[in-house]
C-alpha positions as a Markdown table, in Angstrom:
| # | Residue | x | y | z |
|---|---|---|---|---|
| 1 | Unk | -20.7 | -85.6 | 54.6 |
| 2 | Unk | -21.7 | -83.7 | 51.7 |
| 3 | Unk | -22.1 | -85.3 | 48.1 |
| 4 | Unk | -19.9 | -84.6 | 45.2 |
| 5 | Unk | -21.1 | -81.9 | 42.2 |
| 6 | Unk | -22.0 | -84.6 | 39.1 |
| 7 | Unk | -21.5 | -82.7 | 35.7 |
| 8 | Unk | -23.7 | -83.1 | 33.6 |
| 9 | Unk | -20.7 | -82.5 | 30.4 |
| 10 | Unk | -17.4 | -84.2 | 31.4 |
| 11 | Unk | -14.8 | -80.7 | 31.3 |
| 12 | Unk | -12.9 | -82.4 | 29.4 |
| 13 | Unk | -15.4 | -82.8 | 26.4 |
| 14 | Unk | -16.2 | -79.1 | 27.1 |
| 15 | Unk | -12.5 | -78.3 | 26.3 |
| 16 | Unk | -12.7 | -80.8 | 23.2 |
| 17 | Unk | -15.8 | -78.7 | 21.9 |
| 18 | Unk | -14.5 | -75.4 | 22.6 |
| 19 | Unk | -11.2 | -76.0 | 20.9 |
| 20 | Unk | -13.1 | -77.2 | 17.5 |
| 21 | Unk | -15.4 | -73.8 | 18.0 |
| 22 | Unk | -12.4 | -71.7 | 17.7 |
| 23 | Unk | -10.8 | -73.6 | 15.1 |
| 24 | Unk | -14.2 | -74.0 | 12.7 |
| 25 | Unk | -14.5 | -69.8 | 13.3 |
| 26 | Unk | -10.6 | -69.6 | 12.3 |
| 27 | Unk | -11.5 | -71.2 | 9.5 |
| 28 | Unk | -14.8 | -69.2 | 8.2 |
| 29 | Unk | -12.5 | -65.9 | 8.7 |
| 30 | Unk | -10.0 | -67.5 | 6.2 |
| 31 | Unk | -12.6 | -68.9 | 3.7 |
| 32 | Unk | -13.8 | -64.8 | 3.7 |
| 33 | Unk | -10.3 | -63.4 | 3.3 |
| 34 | Unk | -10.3 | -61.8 | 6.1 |
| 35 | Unk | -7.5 | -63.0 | 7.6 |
| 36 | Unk | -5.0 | -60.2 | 7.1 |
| 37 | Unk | -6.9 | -58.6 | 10.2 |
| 38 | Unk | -5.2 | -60.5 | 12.5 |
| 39 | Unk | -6.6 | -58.9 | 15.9 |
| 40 | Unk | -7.3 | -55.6 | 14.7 |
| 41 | Unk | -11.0 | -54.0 | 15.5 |
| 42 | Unk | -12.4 | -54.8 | 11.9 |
| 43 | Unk | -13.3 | -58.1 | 13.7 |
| 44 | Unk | -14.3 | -56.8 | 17.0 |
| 45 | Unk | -18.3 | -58.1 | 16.3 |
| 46 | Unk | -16.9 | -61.5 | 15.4 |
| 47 | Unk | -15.1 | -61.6 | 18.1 |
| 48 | Unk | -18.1 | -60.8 | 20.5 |
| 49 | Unk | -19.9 | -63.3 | 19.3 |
| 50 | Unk | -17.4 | -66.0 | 19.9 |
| 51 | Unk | -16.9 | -64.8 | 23.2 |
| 52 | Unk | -20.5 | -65.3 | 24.0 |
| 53 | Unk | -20.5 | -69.2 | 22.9 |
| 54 | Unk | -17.6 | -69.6 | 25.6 |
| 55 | Unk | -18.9 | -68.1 | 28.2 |
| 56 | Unk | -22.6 | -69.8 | 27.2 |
| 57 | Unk | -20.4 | -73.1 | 27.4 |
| 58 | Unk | -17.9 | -72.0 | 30.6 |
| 59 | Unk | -21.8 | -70.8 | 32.8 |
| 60 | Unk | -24.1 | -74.0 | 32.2 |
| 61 | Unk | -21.3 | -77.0 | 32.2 |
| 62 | Unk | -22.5 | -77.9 | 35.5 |
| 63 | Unk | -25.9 | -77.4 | 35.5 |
| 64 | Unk | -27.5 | -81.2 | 35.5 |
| 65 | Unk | -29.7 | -80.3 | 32.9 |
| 66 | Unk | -27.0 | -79.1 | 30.2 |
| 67 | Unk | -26.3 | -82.1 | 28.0 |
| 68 | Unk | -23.6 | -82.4 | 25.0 |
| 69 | Unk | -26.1 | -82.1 | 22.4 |
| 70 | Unk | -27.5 | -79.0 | 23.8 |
| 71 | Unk | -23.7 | -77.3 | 23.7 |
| 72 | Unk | -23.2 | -78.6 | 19.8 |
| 73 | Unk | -26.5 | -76.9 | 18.9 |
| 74 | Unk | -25.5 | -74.2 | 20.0 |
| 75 | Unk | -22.2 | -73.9 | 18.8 |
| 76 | Unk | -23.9 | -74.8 | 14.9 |
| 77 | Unk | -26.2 | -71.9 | 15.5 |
| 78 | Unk | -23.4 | -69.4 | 16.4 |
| 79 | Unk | -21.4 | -70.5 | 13.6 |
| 80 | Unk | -24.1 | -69.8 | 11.6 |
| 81 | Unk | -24.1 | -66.5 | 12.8 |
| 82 | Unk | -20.4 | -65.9 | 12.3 |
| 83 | Unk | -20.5 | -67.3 | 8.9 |
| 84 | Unk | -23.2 | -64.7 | 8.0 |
| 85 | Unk | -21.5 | -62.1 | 10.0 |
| 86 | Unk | -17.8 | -62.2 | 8.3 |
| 87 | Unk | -19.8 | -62.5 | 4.5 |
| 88 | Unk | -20.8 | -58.9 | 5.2 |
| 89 | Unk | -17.4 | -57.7 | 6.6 |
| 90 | Unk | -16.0 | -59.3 | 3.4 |
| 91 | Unk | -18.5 | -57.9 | 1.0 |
| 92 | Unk | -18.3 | -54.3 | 2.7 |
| 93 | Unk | -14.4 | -54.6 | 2.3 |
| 94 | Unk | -14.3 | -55.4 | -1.0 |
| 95 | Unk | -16.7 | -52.7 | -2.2 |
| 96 | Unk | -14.7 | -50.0 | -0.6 |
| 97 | Unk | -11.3 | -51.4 | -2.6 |
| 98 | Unk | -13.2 | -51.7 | -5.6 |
| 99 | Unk | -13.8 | -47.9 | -4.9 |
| 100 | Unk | -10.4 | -46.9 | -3.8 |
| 101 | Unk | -9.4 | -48.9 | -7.1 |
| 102 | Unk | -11.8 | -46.7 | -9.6 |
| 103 | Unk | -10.3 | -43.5 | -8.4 |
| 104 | Unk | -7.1 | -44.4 | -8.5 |
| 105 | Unk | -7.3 | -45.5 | -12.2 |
| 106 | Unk | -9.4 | -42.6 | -13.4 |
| 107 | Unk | -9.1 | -41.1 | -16.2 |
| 108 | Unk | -7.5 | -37.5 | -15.8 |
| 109 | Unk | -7.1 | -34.4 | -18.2 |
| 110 | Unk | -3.2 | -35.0 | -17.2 |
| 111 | Unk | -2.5 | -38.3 | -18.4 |
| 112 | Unk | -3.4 | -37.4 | -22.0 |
| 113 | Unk | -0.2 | -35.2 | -23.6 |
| 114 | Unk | -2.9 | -32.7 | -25.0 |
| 115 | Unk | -4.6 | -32.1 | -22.2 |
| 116 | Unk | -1.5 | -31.9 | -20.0 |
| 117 | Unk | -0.5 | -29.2 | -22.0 |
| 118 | Unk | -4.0 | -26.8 | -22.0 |
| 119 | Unk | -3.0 | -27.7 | -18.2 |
| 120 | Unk | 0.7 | -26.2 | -18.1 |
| 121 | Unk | -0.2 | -23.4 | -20.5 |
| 122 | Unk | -3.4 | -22.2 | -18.8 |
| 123 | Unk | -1.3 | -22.4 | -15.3 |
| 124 | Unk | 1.8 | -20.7 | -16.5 |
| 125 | Unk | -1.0 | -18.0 | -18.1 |
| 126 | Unk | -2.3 | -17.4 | -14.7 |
| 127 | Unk | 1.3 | -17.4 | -12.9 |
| 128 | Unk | 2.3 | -14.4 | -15.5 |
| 129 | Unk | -1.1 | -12.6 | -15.2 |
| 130 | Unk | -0.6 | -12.2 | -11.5 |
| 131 | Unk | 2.9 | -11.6 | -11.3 |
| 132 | Unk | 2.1 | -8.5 | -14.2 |
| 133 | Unk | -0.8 | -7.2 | -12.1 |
| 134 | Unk | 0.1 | -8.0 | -8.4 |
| 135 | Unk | 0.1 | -4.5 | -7.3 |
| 136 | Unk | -3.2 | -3.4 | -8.8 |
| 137 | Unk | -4.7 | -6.6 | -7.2 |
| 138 | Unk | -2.9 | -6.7 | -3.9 |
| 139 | Unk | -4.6 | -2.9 | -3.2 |
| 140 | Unk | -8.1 | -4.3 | -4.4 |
| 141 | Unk | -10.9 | -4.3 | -1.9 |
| 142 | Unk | -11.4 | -8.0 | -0.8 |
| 143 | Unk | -14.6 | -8.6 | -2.5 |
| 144 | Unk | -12.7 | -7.8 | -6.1 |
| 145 | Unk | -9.6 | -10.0 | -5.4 |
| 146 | Unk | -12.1 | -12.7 | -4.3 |
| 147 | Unk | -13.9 | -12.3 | -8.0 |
| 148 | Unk | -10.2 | -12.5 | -10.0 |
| 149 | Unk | -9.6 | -15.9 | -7.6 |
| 150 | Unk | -12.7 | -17.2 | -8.7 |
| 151 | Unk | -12.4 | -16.1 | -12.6 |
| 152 | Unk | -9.3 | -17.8 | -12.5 |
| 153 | Unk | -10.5 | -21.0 | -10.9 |
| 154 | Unk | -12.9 | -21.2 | -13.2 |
| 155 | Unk | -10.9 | -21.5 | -16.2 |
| 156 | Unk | -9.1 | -24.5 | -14.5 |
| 157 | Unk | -12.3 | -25.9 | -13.5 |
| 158 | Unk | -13.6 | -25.8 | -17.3 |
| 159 | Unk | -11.3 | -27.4 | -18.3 |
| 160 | Unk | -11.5 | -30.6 | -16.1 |
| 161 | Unk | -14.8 | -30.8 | -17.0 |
| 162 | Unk | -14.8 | -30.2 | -20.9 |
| 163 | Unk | -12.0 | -33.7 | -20.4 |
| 164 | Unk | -14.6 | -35.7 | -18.7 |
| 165 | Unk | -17.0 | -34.7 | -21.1 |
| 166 | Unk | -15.4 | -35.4 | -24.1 |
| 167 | Unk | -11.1 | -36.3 | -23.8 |
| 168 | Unk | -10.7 | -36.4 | -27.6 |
| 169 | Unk | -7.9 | -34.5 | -28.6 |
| 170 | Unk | -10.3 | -32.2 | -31.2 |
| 171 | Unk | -11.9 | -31.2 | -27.9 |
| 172 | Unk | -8.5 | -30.4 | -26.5 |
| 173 | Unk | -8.0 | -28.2 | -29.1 |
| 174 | Unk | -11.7 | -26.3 | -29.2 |
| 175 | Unk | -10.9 | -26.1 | -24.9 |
| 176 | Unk | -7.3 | -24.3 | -25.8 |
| 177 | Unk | -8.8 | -21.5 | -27.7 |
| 178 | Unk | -11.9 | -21.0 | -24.9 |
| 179 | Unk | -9.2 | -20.5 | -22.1 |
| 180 | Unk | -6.9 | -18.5 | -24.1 |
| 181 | Unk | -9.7 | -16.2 | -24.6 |
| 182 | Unk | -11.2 | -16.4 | -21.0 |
| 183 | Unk | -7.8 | -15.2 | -19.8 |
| 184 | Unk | -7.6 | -12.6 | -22.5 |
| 185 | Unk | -10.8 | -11.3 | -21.1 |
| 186 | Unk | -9.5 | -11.3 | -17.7 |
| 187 | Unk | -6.1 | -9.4 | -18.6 |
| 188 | Unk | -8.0 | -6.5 | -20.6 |
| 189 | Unk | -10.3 | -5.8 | -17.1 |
| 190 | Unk | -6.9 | -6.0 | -15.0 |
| 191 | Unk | -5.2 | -4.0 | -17.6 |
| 192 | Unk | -7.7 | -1.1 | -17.8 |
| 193 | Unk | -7.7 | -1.2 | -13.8 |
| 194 | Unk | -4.5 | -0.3 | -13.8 |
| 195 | Unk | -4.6 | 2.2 | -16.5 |
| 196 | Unk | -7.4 | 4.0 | -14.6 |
| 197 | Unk | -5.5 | 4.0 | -11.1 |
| 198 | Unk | -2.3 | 5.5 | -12.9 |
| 199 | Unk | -4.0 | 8.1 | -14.6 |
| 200 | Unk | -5.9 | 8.8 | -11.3 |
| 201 | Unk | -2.6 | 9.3 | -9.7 |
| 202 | Unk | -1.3 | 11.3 | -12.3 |
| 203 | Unk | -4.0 | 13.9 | -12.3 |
| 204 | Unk | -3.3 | 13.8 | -8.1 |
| 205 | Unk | -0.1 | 14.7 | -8.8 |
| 206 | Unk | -0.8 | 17.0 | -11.6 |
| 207 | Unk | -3.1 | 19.1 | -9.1 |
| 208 | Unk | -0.5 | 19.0 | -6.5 |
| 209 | Unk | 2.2 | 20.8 | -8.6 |
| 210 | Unk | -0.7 | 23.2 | -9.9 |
| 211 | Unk | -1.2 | 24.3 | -6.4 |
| 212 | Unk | 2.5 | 24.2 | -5.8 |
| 213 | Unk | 3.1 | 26.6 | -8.3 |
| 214 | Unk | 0.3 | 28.7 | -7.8 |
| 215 | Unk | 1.5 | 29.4 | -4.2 |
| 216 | Unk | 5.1 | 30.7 | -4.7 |
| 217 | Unk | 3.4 | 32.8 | -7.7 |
| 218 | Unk | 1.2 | 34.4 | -4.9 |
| 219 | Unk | 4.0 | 35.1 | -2.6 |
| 220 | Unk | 6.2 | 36.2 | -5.3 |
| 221 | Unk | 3.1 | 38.8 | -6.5 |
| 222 | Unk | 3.2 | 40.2 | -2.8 |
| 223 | Unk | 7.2 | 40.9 | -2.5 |
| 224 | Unk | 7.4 | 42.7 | -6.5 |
| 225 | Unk | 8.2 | 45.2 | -4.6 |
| 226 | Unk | 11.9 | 43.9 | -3.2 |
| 227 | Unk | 12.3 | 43.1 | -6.9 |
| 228 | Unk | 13.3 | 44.7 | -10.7 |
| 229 | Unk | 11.5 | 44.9 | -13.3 |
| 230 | Unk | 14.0 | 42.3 | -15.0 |
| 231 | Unk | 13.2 | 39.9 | -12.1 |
| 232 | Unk | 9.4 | 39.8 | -12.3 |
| 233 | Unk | 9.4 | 39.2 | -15.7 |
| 234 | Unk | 11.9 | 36.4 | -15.1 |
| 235 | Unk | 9.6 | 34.8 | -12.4 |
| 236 | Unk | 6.4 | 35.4 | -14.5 |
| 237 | Unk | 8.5 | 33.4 | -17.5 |
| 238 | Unk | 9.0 | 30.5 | -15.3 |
| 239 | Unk | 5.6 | 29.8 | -13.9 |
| 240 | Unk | 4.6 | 29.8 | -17.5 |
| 241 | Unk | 6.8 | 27.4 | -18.1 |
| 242 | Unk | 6.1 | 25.4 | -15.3 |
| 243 | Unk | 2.5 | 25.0 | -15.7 |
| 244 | Unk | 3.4 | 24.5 | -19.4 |
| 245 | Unk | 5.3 | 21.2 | -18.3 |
| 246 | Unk | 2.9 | 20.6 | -15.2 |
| 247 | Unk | -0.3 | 20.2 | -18.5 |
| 248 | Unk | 2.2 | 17.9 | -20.7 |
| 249 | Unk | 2.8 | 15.9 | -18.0 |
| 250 | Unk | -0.9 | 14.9 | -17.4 |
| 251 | Unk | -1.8 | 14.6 | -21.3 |
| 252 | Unk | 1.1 | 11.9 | -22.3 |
| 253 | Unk | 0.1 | 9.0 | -22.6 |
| 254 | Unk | 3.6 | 7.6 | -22.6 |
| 255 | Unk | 3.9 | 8.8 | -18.5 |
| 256 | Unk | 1.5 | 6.6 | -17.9 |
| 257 | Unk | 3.7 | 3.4 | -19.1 |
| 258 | Unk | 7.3 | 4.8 | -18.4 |
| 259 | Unk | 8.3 | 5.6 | -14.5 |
| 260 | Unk | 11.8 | 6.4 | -15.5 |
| 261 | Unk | 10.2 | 9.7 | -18.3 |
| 262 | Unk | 7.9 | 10.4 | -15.4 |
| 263 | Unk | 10.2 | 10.8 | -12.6 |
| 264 | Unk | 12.8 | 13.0 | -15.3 |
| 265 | Unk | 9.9 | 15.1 | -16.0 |
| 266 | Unk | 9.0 | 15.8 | -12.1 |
| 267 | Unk | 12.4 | 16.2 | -11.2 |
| 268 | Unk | 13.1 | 18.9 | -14.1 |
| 269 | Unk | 9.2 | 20.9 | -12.9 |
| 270 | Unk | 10.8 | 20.1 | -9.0 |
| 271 | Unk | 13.9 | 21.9 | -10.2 |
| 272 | Unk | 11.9 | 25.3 | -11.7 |
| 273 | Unk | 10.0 | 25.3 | -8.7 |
| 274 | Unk | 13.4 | 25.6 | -6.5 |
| 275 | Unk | 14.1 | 28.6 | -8.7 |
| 276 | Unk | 11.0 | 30.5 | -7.8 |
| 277 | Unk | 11.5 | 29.8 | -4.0 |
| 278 | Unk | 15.2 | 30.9 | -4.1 |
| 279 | Unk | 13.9 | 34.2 | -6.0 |
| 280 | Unk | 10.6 | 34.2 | -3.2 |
| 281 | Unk | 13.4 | 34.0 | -0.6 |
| 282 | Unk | 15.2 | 36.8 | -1.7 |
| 283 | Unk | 12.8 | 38.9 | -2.7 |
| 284 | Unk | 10.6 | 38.5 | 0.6 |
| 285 | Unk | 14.1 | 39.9 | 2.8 |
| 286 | Unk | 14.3 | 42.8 | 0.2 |
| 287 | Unk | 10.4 | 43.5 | 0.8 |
| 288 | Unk | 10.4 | 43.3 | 4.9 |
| 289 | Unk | 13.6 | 45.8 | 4.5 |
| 290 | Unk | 12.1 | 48.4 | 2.6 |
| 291 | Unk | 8.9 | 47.5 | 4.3 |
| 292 | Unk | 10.5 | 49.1 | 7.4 |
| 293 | Unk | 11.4 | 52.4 | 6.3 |
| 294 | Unk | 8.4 | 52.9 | 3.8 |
| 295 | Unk | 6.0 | 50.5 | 4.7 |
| 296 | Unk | 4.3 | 52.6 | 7.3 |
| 297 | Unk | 1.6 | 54.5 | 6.5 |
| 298 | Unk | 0.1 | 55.4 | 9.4 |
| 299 | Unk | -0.3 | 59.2 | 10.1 |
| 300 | Unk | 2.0 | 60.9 | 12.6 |
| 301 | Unk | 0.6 | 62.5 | 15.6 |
| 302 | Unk | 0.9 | 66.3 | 15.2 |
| 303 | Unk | 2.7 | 67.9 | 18.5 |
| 304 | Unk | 1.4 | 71.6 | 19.0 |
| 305 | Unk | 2.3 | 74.4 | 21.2 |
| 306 | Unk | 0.0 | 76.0 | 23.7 |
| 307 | Unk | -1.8 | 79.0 | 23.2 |
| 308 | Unk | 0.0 | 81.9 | 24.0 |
| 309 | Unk | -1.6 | 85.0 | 25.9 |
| 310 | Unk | -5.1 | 84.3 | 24.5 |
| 311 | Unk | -4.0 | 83.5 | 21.2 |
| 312 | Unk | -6.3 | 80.0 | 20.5 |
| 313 | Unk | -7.5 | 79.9 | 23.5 |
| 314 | Unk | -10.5 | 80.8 | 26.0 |
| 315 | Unk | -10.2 | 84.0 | 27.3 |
| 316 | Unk | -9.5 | 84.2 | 30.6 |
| 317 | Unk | -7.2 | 80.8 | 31.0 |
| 318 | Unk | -4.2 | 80.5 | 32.7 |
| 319 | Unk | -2.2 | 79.9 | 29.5 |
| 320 | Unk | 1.6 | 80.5 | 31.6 |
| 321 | Unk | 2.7 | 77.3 | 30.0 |
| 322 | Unk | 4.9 | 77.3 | 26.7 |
| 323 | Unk | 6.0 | 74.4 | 25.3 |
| 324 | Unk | 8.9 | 74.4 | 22.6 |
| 325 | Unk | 8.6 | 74.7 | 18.8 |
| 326 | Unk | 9.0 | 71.2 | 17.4 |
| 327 | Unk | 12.5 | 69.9 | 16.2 |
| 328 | Unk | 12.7 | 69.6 | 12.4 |
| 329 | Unk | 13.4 | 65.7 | 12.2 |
| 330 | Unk | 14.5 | 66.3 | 8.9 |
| 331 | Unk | 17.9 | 68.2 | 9.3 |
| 332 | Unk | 20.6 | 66.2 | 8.7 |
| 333 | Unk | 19.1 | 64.3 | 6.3 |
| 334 | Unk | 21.9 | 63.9 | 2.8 |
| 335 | Unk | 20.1 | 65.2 | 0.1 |
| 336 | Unk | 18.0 | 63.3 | -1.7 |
| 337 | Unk | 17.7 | 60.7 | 0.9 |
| 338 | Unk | 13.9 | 60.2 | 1.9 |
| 339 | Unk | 12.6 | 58.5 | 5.2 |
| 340 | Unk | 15.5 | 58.2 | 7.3 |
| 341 | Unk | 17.0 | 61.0 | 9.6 |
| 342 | Unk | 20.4 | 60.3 | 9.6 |
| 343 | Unk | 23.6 | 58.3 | 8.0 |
| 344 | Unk | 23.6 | 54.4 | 7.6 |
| 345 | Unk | 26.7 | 52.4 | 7.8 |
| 346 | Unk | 27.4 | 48.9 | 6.1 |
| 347 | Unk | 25.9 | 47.2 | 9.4 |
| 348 | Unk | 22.7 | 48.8 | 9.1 |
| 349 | Unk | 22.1 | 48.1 | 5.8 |
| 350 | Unk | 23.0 | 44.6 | 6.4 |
| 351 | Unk | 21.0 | 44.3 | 8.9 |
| 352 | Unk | 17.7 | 45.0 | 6.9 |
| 353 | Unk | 18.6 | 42.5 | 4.2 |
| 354 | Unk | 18.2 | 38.6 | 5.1 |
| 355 | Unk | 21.0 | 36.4 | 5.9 |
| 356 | Unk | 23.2 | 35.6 | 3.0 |
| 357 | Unk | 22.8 | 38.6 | 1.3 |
| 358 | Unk | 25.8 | 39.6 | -1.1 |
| 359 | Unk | 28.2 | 41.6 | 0.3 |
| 360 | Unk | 28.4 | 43.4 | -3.3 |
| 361 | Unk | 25.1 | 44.5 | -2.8 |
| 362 | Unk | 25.8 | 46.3 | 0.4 |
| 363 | Unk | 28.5 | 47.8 | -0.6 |
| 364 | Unk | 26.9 | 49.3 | -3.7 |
| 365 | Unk | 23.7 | 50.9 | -1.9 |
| 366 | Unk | 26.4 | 51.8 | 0.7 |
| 367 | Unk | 28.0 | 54.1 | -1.8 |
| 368 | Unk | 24.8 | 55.0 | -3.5 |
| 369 | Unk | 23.4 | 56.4 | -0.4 |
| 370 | Unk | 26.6 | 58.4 | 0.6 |
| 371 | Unk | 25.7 | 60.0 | -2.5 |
| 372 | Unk | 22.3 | 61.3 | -1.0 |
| 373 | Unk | 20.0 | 58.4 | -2.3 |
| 374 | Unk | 17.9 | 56.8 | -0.4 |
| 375 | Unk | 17.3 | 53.2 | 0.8 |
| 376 | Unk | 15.1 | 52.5 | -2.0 |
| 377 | Unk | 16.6 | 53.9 | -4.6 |
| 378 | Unk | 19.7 | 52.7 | -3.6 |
| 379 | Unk | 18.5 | 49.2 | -3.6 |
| 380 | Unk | 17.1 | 49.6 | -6.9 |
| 381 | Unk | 20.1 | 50.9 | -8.6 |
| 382 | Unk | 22.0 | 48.1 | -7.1 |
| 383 | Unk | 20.3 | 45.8 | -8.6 |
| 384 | Unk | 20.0 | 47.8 | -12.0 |
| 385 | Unk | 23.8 | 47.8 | -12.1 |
| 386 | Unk | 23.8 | 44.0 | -11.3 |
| 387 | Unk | 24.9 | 44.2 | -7.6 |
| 388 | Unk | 21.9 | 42.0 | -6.6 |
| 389 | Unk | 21.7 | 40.8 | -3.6 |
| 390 | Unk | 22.5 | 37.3 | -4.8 |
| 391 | Unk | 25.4 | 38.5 | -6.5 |
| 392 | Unk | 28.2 | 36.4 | -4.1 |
| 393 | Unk | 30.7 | 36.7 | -7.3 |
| 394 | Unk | 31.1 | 40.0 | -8.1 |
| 395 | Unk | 33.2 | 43.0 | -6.1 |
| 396 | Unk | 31.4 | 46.8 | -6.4 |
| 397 | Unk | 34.2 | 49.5 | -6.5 |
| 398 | Unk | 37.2 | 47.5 | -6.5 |
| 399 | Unk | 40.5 | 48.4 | -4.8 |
| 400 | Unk | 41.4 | 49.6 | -1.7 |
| 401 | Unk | 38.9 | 53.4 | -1.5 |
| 402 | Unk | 36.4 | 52.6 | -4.1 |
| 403 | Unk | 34.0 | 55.2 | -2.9 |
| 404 | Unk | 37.1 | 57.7 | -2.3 |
């Protein structure tokens, strides 16, 4: 029969010692004002090392050569330890509130009135800067908007540290004056931006309606001939005038600064412009019309007979064929009437003129070339007698047989 395990520390005394361990490091953790941690990690190390005494205690209670004193001494040392341990918590704890504590109750350029107002007056500066310029700096490349961010910041940040420099209210004062021109500076350099990209667009535009013009003039140049004399000097007034209007509009300074002048003055050059493509239009069907009858040029290919008996010929041909003397196109032609064999009625001379022509107009070279005119000078005395082809309010004759 085996013998029974003799401890050399009654359990019970081990609880006893334990129990005062845990109270005693209770205590330190209260004397530190650490306390409020409860069980939170901020005492995990402490913790650790209390755990370590226990189980130090719990693994050599039975071992014959473990005595009471032995456990004591070590619980004095780690106290010690702890002791030490929970100073350093406490003094790290404190610094950091003392810290926390300083920021908080800083000194800032808002708490003084003065200050607070270079503050609100520099912000609300900005606010209306941006606002006025938005478009010009919105279509910036990135590095330039970038640059105006930074100029801007830069007045704020001045002005934080001219406080912690010196927060008098003089020095409030002298900072008020610096931003205001800062931001001065800044709106000129925005302001000439802008002044540069509208007169960049102006002169765009100003070359656009140049070229504008300078086309319908062309076209109008190459149908004169569809037009009177009355007419061209008409059209040649109002592309004088136009480019006239088209110069003003790129030397007034005023169009720079006013959209609501600029858009009247595009809309009244816009409206000339119409005019000379309404008389283009016109004149261009009148053109291809008389274009058609004495536009060609070319040279007419001569029929001729062949020789007759020897006559033109080499002698000794076979000249047995005859060929008929050519027609005279030109019988039946009314007199006076050049380049056409033959009558027109109202549907052929419609039919040369463009769509919408007036029916005044027809009627009048109608009659004119009854009278042995031809299409030309038909046309031209319509239009001499005011029967133009954009005469849609007039009636040529009148009543039921004018040309009776």
């Amino acid at each position: 029969m085996s013998s029974p395990v003799t401890m050399a520390v009654n359990p019970d005394r081990a609880n006893e010692i334990l129990a005062d361990f845990h109270q005693r490091v209770d205590g330190i953790i209260r004397k530190n004002g650490l306390d409020h941690h409860g069980k939170s990690n901020a005492l995990a190390s402490v913790d650790a090392m209390k755990s370590d005494y226990v189980n130090t205690v719990m693994s050599t209670l039975t071992l014959p050569v473990t005595s009471e004193g032995e456990l004591l001494s070590e619980m004095n040392v780690a106290l010690v330890q702890i002791e030490r341990l929970t100073k350093q918590i406490a003094t790290q704890e404190a610094t950091q509130i003392a810290a926390i504590g300083s920021a908080v109750n800083k000194s800032v350029p808002a708490d003084s009135r003065m200050w607070n107002n270079v503050i609100m007056d520099t912000a609300s500066r900005i606010e209306k800067i941006s606002t006025m310029f938005a478009d010009q700096i919105n279509n910036m490349p990135k590095s330039l908007r970038a640059r105006i961010d930074s100029d801007f910041a830069g007045v704020l940040d001045a002005i934080n540290d001219n406080f912690n420099r010196d927060p008098s209210p003089g020095n409030a004062n002298i900072v008020a004056a610096q931003v205001k021109n800062s931001l001065d500076a800044i709106e000129k350099d925005l302001s000439a931006a802008a002044t540069a990209v509208m007169k960049a667009s102006i002169e765009s535009l100003v070359q656009q309606k140049m070229t504008e013009v300078q086309e319908k003039e062309l076209s109008l140049q190459s149908t004169e001939a569809g037009m009177t004399k009355p007419q061209i000097d008409g059209y040649r007034r109002i592309v004088k005038e136009v480019r006239k209007m088209i110069l003003e509009l790129g030397s007034s300074n005023y169009l720079v600064y006013d959209k609501v002048i600029r858009n009247q003055k595009l809309a009244n050059i816009d409206s000339k412009i119409s005019i000379l493509e309404t008389l283009r239009v016109n004149s261009s069907g009148v053109a291809q019309s008389l274009s058609g009858y004495f536009g060609n040029t070319a040279k007419r290919p001569t029929r001729r007979a062949p020789a007759l008996n020897g006559v033109g010929s080499t002698i000794g041909m076979n000249t047995a064929i005859i060929g008929a003397a050519p027609k005279n196109f030109r019988k039946g032609i009314p007199p006076g009437f050049a380049g056409f064999a033959g009558k027109m009625t109202r549907n052929d001379i419609a039919n040369k003129h463009p769509p919408g022509t007036a029916k005044s107009h027809i009627d009048a070279m109608f009659h004119y070339m009854s009278k042995g005119m031809s299409f030309e000078e038909a046309h031209n005395k319509a239009n001499r007698e005011g029967f133009t082809p954009a005469s849609h309010d007039k009636n040529f004759g009148g009543g039921p047989n004018p040309f009776v």
